[in-house]
DRENVO-938669 format. One record per residue: residue in three letters; x, y, z of N, C-alpha, C, O, CB in turn; residue number from 1. Coordinates in steps of 0.05 Angstrom, whole numbers. Glycine has a CB too. Layout:
<pts>
+------+--------+--------+--------+--------+--------+--------+--------+--------+--------+--------+--------+--------+--------+--------+--------+------+
| resn |   n_px |   n_py |   n_pz |  ca_px |  ca_py |  ca_pz |   c_px |   c_py |   c_pz |   o_px |   o_py |   o_pz |  cb_px |  cb_py |  cb_pz | resi |
+------+--------+--------+--------+--------+--------+--------+--------+--------+--------+--------+--------+--------+--------+--------+--------+------+
|  ALA |      X |      Y |      Z |      X |      Y |      Z |      X |      Y |      Z |      X |      Y |      Z |      X |      Y |      Z |  NUM |
...
+------+--------+--------+--------+--------+--------+--------+--------+--------+--------+--------+--------+--------+--------+--------+--------+------+
</pts>
This chain:
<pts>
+------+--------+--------+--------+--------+--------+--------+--------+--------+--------+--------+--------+--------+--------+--------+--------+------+
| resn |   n_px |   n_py |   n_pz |  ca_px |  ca_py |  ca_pz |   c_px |   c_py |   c_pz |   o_px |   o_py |   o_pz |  cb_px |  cb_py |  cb_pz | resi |
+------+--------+--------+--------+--------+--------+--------+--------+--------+--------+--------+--------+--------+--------+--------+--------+------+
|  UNK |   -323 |    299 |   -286 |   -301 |    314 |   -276 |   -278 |    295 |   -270 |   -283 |    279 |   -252 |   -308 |    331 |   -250 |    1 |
|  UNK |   -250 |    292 |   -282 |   -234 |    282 |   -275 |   -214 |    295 |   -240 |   -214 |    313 |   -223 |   -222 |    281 |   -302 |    2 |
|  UNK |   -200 |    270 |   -246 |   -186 |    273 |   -218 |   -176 |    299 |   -208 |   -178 |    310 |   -186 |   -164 |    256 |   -217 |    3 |
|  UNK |   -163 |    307 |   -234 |   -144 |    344 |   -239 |   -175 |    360 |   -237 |   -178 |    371 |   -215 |   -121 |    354 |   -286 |    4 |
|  UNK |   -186 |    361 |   -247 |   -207 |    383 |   -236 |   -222 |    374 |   -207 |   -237 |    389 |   -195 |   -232 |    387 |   -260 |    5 |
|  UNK |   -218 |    357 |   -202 |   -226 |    361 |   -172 |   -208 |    369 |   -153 |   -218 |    381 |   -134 |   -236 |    338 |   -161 |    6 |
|  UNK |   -182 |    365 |   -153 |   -161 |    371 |   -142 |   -170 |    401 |   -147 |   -185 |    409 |   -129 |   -133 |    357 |   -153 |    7 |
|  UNK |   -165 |    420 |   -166 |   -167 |    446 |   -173 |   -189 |    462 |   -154 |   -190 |    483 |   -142 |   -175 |    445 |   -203 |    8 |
|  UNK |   -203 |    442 |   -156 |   -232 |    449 |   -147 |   -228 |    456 |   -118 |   -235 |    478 |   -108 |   -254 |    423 |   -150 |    9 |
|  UNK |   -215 |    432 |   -101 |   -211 |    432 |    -66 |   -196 |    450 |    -63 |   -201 |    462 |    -42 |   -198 |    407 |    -50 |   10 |
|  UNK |   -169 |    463 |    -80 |   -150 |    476 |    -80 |   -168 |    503 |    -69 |   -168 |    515 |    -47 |   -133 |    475 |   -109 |   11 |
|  UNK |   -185 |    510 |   -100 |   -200 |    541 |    -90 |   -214 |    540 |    -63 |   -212 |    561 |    -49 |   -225 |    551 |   -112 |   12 |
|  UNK |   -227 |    519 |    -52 |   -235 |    511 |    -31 |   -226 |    510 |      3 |   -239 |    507 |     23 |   -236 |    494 |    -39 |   13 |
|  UNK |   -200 |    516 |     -4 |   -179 |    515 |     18 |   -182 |    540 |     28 |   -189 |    561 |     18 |   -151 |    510 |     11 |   14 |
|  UNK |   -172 |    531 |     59 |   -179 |    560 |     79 |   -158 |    565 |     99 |   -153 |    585 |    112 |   -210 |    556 |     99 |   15 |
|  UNK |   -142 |    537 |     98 |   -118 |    536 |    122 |   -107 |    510 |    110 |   -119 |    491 |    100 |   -127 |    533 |    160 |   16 |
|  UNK |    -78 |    516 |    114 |    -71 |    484 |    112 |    -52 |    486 |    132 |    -40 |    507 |    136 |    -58 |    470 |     82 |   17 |
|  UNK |    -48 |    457 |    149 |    -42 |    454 |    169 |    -16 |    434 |    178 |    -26 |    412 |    184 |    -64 |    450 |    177 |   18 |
|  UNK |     11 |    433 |    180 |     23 |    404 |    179 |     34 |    399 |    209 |     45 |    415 |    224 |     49 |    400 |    155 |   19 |
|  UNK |     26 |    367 |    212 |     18 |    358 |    236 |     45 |    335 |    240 |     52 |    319 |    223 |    -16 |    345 |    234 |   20 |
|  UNK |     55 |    338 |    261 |     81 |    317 |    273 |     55 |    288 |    267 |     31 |    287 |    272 |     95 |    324 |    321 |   21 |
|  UNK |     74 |    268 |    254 |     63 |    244 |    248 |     65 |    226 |    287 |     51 |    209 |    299 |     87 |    227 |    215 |   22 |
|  UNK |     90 |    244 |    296 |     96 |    230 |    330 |     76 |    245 |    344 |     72 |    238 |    367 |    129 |    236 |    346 |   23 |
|  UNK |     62 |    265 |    334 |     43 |    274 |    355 |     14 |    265 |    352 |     -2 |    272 |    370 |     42 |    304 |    356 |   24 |
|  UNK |      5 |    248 |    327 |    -16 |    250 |    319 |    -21 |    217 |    312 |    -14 |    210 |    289 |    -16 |    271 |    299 |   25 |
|  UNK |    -31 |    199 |    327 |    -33 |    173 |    315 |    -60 |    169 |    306 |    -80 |    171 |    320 |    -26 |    152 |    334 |   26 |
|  UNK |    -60 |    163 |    278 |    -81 |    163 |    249 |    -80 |    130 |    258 |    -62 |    117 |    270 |    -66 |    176 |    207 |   27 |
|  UNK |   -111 |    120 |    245 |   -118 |     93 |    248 |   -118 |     81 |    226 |   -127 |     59 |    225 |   -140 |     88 |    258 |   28 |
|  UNK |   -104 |     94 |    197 |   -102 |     74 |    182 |    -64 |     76 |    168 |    -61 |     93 |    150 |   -130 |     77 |    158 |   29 |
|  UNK |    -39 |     58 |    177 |    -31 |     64 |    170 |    -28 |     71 |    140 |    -42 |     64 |    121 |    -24 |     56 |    181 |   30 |
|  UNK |     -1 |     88 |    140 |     11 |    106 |    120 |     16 |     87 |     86 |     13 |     92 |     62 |     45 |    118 |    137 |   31 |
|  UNK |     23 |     70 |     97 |     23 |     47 |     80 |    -10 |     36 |     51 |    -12 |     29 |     27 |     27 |     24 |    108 |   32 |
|  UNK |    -27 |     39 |     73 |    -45 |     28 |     53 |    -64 |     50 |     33 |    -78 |     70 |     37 |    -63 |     11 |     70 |   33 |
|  UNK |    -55 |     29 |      3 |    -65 |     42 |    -14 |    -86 |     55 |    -20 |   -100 |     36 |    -26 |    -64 |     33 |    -25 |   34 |
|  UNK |    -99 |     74 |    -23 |   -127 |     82 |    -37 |   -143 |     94 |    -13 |   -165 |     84 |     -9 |   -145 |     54 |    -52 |   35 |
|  UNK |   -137 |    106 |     -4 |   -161 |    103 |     22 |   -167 |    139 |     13 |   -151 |    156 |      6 |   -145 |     92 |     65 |   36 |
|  UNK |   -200 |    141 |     19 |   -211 |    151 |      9 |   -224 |    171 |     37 |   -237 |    191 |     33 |   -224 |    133 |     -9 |   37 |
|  UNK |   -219 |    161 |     61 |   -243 |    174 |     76 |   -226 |    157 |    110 |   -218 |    134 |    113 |   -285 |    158 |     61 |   38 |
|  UNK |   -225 |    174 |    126 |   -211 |    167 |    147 |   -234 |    179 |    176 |   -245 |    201 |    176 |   -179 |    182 |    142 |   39 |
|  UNK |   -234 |    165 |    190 |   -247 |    174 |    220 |   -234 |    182 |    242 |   -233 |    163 |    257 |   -260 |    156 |    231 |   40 |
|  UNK |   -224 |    197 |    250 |   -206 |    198 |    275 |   -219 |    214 |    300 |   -232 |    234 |    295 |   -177 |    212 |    267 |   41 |
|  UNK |   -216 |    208 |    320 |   -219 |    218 |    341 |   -195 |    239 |    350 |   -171 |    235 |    353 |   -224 |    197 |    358 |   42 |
|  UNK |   -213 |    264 |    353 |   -202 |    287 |    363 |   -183 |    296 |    345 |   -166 |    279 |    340 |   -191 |    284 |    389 |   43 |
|  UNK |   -180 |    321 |    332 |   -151 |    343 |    321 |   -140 |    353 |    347 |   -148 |    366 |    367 |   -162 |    375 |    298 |   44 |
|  UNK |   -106 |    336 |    333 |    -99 |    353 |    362 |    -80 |    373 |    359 |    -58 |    369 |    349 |    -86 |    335 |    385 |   45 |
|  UNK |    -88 |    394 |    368 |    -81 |    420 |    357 |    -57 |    424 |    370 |    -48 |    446 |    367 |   -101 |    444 |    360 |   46 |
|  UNK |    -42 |    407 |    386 |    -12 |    411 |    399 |      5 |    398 |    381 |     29 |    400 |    382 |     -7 |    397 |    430 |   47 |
|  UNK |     -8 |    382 |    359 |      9 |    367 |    335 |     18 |    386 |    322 |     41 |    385 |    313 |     -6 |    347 |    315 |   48 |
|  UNK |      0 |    408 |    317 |      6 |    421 |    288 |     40 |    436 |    295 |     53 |    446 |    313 |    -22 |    450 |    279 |   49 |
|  UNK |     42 |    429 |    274 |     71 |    441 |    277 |     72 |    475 |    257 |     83 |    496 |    261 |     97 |    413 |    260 |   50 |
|  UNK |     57 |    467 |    238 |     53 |    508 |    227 |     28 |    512 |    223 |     22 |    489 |    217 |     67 |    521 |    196 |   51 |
|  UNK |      9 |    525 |    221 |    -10 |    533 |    215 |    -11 |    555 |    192 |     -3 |    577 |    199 |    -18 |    538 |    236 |   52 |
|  UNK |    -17 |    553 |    171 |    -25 |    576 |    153 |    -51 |    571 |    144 |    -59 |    549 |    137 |     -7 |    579 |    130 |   53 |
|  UNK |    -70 |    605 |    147 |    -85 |    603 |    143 |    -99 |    638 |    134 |    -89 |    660 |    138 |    -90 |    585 |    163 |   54 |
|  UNK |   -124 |    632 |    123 |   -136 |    668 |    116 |   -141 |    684 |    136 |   -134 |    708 |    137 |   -166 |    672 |    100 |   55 |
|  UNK |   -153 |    673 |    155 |   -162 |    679 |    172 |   -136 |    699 |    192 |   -138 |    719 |    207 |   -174 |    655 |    180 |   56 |
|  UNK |   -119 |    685 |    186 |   -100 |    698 |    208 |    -99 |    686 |    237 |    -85 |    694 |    255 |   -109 |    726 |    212 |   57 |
|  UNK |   -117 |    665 |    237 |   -116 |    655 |    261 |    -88 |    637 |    273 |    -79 |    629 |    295 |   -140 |    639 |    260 |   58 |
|  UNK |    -80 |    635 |    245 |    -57 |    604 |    253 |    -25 |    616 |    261 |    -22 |    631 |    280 |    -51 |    578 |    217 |   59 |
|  UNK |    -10 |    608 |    249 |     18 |    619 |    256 |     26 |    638 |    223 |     47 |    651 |    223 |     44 |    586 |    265 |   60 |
|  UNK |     15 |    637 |    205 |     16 |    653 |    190 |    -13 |    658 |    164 |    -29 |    639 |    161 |     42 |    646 |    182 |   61 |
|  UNK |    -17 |    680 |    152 |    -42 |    679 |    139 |    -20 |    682 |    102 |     -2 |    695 |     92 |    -70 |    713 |    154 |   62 |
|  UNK |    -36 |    662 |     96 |    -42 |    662 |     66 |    -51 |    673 |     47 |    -73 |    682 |     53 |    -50 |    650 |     62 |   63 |
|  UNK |    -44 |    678 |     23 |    -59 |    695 |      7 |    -66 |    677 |    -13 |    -54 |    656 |    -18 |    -47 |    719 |     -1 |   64 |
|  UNK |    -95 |    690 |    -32 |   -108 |    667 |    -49 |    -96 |    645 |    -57 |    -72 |    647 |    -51 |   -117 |    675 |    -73 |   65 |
|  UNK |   -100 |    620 |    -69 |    -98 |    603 |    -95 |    -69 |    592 |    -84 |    -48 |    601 |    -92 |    -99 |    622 |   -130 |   66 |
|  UNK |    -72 |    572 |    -64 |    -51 |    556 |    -62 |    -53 |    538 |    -92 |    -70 |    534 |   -109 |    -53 |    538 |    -32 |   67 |
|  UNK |    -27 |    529 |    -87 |    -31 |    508 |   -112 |    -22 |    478 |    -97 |    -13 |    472 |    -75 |     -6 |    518 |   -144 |   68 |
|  UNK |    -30 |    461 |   -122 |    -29 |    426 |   -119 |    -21 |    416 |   -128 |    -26 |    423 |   -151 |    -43 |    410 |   -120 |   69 |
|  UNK |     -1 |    393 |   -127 |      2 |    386 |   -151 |      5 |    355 |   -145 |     23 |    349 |   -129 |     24 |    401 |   -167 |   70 |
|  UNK |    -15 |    330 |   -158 |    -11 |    309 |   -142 |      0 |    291 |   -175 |    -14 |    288 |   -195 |    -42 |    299 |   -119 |   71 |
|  UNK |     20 |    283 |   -172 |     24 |    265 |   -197 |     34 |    232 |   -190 |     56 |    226 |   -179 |     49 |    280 |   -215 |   72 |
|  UNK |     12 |    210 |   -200 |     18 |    184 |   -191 |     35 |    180 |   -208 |     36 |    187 |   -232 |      0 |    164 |   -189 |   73 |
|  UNK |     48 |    167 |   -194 |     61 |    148 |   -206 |     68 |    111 |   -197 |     72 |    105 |   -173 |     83 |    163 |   -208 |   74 |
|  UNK |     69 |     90 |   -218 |     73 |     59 |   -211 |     91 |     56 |   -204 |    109 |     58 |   -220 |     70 |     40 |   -227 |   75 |
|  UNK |     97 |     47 |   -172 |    133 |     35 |   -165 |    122 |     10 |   -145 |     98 |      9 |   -142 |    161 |     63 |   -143 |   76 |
|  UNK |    137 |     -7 |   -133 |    136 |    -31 |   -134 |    120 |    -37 |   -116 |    110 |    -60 |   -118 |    156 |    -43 |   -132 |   77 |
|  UNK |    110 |    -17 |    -90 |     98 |    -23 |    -74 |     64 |     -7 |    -88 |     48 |      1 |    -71 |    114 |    -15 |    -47 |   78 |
|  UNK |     60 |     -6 |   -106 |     27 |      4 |   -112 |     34 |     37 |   -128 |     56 |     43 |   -138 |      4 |      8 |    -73 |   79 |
|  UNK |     19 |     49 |   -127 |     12 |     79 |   -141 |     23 |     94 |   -118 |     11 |     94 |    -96 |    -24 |     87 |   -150 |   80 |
|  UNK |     43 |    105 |   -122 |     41 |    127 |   -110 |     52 |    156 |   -122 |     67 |    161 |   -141 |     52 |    120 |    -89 |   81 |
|  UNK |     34 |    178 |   -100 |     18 |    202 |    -96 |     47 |    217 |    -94 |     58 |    215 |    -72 |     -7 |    204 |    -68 |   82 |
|  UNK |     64 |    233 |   -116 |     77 |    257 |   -109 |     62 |    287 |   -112 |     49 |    295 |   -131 |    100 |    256 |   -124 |   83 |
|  UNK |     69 |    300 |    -84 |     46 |    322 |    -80 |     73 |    350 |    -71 |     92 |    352 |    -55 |     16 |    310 |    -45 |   84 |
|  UNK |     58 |    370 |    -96 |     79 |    386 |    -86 |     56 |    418 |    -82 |     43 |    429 |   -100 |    111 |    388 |   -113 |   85 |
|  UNK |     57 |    425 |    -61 |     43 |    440 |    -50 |     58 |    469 |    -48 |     81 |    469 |    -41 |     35 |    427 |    -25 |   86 |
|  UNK |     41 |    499 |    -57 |     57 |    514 |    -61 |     43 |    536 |    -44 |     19 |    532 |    -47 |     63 |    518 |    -89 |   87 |
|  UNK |     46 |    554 |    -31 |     29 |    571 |     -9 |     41 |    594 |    -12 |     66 |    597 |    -11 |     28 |    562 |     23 |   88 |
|  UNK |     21 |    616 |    -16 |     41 |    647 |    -13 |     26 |    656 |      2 |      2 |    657 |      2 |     47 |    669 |    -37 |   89 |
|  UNK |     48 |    666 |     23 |     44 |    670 |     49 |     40 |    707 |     47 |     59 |    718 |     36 |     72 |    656 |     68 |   90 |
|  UNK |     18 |    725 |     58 |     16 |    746 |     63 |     21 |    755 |     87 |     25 |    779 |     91 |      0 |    751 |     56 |   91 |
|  UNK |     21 |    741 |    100 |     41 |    756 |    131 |     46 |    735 |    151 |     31 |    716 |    153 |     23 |    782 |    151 |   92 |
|  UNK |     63 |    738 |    165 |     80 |    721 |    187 |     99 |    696 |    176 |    101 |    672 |    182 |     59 |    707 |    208 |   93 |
|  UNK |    115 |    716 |    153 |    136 |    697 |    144 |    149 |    691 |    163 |    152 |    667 |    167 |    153 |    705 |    127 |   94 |
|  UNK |    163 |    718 |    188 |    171 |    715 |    197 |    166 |    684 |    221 |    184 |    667 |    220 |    170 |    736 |    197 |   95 |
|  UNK |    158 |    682 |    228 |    146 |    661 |    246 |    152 |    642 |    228 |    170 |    627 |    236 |    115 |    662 |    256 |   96 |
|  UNK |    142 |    635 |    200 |    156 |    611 |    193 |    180 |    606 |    188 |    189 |    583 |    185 |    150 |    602 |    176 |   97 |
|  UNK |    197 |    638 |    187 |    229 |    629 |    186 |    235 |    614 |    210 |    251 |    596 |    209 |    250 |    653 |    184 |   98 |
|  UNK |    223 |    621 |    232 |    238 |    610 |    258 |    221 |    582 |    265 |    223 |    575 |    288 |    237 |    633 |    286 |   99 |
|  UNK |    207 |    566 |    247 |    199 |    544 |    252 |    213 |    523 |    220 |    205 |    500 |    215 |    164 |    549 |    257 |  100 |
|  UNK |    226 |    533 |    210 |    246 |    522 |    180 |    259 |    497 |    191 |    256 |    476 |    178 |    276 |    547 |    167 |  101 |
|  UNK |    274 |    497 |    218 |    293 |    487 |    221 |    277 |    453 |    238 |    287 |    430 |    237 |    314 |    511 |    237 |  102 |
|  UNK |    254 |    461 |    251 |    240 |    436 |    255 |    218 |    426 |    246 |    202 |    408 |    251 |    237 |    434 |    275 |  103 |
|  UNK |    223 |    446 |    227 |    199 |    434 |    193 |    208 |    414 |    180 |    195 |    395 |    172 |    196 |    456 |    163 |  104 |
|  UNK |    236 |    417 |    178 |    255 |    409 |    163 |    270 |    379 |    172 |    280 |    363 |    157 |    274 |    431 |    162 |  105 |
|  UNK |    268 |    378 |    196 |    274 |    353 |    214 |    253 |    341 |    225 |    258 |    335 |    248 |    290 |    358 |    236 |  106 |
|  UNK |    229 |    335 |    216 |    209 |    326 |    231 |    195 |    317 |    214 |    192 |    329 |    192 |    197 |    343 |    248 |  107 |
|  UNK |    186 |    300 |    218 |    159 |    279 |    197 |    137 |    286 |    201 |    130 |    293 |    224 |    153 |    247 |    203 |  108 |
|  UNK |    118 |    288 |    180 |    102 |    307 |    188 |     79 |    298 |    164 |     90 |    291 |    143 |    117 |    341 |    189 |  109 |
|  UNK |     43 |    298 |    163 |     33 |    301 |    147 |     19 |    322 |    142 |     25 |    340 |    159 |     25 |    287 |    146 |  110 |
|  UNK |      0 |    331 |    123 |    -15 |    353 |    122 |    -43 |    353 |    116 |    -57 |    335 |    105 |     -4 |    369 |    107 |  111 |
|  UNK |    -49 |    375 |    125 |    -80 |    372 |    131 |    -91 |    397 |    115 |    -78 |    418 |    116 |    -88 |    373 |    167 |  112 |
|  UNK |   -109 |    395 |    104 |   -120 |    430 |     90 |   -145 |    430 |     95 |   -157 |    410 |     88 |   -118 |    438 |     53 |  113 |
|  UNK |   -155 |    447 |    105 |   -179 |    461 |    116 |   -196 |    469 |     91 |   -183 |    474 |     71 |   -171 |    487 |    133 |  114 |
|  UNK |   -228 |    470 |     89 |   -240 |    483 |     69 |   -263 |    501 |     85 |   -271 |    499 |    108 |   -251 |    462 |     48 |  115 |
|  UNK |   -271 |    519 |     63 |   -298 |    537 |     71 |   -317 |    521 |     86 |   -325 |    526 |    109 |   -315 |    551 |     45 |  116 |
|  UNK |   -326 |    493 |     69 |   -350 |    482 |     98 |   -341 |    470 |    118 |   -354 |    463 |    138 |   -372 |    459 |     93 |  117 |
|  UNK |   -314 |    467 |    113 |   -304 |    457 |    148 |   -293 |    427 |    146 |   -279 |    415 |    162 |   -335 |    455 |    173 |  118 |
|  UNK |   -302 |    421 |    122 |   -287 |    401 |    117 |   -251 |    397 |    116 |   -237 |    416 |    106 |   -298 |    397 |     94 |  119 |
|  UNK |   -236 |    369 |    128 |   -217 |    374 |    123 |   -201 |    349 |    113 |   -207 |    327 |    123 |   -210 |    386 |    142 |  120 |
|  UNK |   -175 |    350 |     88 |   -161 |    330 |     81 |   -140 |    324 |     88 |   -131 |    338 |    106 |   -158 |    329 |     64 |  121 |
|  UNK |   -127 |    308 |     82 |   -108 |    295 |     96 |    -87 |    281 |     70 |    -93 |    263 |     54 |   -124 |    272 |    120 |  122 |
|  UNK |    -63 |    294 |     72 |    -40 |    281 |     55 |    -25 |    267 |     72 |     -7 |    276 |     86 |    -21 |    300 |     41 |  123 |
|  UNK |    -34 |    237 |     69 |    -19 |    213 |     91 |      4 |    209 |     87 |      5 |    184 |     88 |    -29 |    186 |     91 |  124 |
|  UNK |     31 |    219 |     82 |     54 |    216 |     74 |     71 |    194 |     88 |     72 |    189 |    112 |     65 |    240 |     75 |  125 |
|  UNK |     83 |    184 |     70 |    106 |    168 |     82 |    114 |    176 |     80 |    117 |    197 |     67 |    117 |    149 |     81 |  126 |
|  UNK |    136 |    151 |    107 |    161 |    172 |    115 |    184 |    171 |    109 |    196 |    150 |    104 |    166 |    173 |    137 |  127 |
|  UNK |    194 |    193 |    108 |    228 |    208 |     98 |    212 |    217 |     72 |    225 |    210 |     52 |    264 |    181 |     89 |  128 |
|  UNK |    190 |    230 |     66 |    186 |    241 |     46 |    172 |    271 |     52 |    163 |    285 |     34 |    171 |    223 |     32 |  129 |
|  UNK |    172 |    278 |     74 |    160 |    312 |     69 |    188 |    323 |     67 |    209 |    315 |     76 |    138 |    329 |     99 |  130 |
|  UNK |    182 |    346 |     53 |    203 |    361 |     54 |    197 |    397 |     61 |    174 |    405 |     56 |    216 |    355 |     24 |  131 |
|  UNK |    215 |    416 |     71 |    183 |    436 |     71 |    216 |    452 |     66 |    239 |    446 |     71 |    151 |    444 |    108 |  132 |
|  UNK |    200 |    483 |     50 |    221 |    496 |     45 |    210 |    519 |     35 |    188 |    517 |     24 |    240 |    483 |     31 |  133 |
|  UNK |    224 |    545 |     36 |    209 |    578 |     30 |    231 |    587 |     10 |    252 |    577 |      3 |    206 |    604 |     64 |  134 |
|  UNK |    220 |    606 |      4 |    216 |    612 |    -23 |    217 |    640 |    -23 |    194 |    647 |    -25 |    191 |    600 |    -35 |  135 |
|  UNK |    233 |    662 |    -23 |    235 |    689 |    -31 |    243 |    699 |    -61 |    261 |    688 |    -73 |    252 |    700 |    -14 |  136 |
|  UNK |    230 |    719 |    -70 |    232 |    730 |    -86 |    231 |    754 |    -89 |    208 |    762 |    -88 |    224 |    722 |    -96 |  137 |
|  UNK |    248 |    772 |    -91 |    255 |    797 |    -89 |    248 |    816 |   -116 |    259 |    810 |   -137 |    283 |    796 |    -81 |  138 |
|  UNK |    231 |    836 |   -112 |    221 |    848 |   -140 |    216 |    887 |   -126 |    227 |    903 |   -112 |    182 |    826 |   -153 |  139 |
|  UNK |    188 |    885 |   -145 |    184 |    915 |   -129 |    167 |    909 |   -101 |    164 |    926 |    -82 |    164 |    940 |   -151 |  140 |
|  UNK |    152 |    874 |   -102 |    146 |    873 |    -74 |    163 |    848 |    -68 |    177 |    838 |    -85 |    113 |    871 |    -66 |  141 |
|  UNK |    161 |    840 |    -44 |    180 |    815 |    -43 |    150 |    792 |    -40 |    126 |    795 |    -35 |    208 |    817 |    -10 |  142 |
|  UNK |    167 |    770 |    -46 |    138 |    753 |    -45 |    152 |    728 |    -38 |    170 |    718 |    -51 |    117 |    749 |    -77 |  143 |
|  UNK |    139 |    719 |    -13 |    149 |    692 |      2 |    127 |    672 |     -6 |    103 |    677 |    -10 |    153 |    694 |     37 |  144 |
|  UNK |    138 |    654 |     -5 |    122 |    619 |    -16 |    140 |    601 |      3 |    165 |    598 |      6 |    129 |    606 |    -59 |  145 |
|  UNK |    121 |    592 |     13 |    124 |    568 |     21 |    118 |    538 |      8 |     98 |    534 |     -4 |    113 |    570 |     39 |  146 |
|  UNK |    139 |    519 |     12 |    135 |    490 |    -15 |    133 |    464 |     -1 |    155 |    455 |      9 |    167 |    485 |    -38 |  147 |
|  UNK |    118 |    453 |      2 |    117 |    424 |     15 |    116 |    407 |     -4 |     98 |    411 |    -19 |     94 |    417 |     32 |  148 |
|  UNK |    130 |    385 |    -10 |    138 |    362 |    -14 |    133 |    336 |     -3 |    144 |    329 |     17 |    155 |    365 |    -13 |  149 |
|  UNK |    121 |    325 |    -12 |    117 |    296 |     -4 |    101 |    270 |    -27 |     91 |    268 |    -49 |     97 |    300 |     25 |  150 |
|  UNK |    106 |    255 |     -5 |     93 |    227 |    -26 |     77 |    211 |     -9 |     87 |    208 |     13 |    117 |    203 |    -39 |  151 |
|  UNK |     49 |    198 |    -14 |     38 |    185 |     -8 |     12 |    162 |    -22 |      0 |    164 |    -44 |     36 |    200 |      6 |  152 |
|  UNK |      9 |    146 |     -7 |     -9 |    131 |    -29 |    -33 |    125 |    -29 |    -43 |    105 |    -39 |     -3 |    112 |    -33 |  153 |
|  UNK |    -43 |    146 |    -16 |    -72 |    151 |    -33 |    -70 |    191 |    -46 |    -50 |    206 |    -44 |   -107 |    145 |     -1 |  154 |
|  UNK |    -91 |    196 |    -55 |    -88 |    226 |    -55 |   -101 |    243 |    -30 |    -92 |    237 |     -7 |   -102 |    235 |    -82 |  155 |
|  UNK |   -120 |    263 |    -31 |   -135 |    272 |    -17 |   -149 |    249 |      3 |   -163 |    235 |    -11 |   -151 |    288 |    -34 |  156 |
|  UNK |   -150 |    239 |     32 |   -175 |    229 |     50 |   -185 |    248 |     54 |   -173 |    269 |     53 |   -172 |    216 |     73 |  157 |
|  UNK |   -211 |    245 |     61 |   -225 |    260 |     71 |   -218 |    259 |     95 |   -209 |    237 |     99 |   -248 |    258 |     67 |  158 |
|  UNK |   -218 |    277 |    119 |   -226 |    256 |    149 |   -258 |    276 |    173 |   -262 |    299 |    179 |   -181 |    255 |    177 |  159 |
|  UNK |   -269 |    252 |    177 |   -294 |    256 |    199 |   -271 |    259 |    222 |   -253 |    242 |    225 |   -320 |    225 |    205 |  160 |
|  UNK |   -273 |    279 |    234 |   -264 |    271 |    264 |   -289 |    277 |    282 |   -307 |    294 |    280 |   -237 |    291 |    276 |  161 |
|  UNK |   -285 |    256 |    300 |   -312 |    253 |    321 |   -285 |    262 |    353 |   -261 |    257 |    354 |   -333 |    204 |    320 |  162 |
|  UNK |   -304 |    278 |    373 |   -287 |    291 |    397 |   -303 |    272 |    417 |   -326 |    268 |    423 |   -290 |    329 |    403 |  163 |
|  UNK |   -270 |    260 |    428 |   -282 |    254 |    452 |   -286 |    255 |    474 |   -264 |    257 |    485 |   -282 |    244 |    454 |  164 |
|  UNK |   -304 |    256 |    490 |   -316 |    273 |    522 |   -311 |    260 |    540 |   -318 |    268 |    563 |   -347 |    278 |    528 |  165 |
+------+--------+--------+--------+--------+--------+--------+--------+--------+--------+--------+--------+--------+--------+--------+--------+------+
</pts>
């Protein structure tokens, strides 16, 4: 299985994706280093998240099937790096993300996507590279998307988080 079908693969897999203030959330491996495959962190801290979309309906808005991915490397001077353009159609509580646009949009931020076993990844983005932005389209139904943008240099981490007591 190449890289594109595993990506595809986590995509159907997804259950929430989550983007987290990089100032609220200090990760132990910086943003900087190449390749990293698997991350440990102590505690998700759920006052980071800055939007929540998810099926469940639990988060700040629920999603509907088959987000999409799209991670394309490319060679520039500092190593490979990861452009990731992330596409989400949102089935209810656009609203709520209209009124979170404006400090989506000013804030550094990485993302995190949730799966069915509970597993979760992590798009380590450097910074001045997220970009987040919605998406209407007006027909016989209207259909909102949400688009994240960013670059980083590894693709998918995994991350263990261990809680601490």
């Amino acid at each position: 299985m190449n890289e594109q079908e595993c990506q595809e693969l986590l995509m159907s897999e997804v259950t929430g994706i989550d983007l987290v203030s990089r100032s609220g959330w200090t990760l132990p491996v910086p943003f900087g280093v190449p390749n990293v495959s698997e991350m440990t962190v102590t505690d998700y801290l759920p006052a980071a998240v800055l939007l929540s979309i998810d099926y469940a309906g639990d988060g700040d808005a629920m999603m509907k099937p088959t987000p999409q991915h799209k991670a394309s490397p490319s060679r520039e001077a500092c190593g490979v790096v990861y452009s990731h353009t992330l596409q989400v159609p949102i089935d209810k509580g656009f609203r709520t993300i209209r009124t979170k646009v404006q400090t989506l949009q000013q804030t550094e931020f990485n993302i995190v996507l949730h799966t069915y076993n509970g597993t979760r990844y992590l798009i380590h983005t450097l910074p001045n590279t997220p970009t987040f932005d919605i998406d209407e389209q007006a027909g016989q139904y209207m259909q909102q998307t949400v688009k994240v943008v960013a670059k980083s240099m590894s693709s998918f981490i995994r991350l263990n988080i261990t809680e601490t007591t």
